[in-house]
C-alpha positions as CSV (number, residue, x, y, z in Angstrom):
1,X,-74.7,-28.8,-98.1
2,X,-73.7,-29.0,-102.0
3,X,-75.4,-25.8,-102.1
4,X,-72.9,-24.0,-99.6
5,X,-70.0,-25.9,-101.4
6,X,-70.8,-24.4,-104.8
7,X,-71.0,-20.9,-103.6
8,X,-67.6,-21.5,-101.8
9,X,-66.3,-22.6,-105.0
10,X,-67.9,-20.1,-107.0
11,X,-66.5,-17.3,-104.7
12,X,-63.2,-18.5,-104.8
13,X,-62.5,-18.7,-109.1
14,X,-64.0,-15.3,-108.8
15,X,-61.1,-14.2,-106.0
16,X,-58.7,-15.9,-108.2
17,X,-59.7,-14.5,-111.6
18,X,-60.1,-10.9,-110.3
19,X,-56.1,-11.6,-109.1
20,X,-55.1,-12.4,-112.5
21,X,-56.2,-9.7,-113.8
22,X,-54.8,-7.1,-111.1
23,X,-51.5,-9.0,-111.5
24,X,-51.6,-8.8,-115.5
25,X,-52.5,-4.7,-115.0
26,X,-49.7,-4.6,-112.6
27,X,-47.1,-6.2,-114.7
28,X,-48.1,-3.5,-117.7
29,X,-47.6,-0.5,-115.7
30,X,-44.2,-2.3,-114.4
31,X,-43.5,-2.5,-118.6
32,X,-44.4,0.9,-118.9
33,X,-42.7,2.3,-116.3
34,X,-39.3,0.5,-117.5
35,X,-39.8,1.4,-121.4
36,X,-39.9,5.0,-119.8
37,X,-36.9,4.7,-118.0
38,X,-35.5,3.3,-121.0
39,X,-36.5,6.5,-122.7
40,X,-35.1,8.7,-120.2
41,X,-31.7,7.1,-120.4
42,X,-31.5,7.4,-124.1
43,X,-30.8,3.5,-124.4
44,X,-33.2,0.9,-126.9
45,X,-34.5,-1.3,-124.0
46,X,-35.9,-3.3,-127.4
């Protein structure tokens, strides 16, 4: 029984590290995308 608890547990930080990092990768490419906007508008986002 404690066996099949662990594994849950285990599975489930491994779901919700894998998130944070798709979340983090997500949130660059949203910065990227607005600095290039930025560009293209000829106005320092900075």
């Amino acid at each position: 029984m404690t066996k099949k608890i662990g594994l849950a547990l285990g599975l489930t930080a491994a779901f919700i590290l894998s998130a944070c990092n798709t979340v983090d990768g997500a949130g660059r490419d949203l910065k990227s995308a607005g600095e290039a906007v930025s560009d293209a508008s000829g106005k320092d986002g900075k």
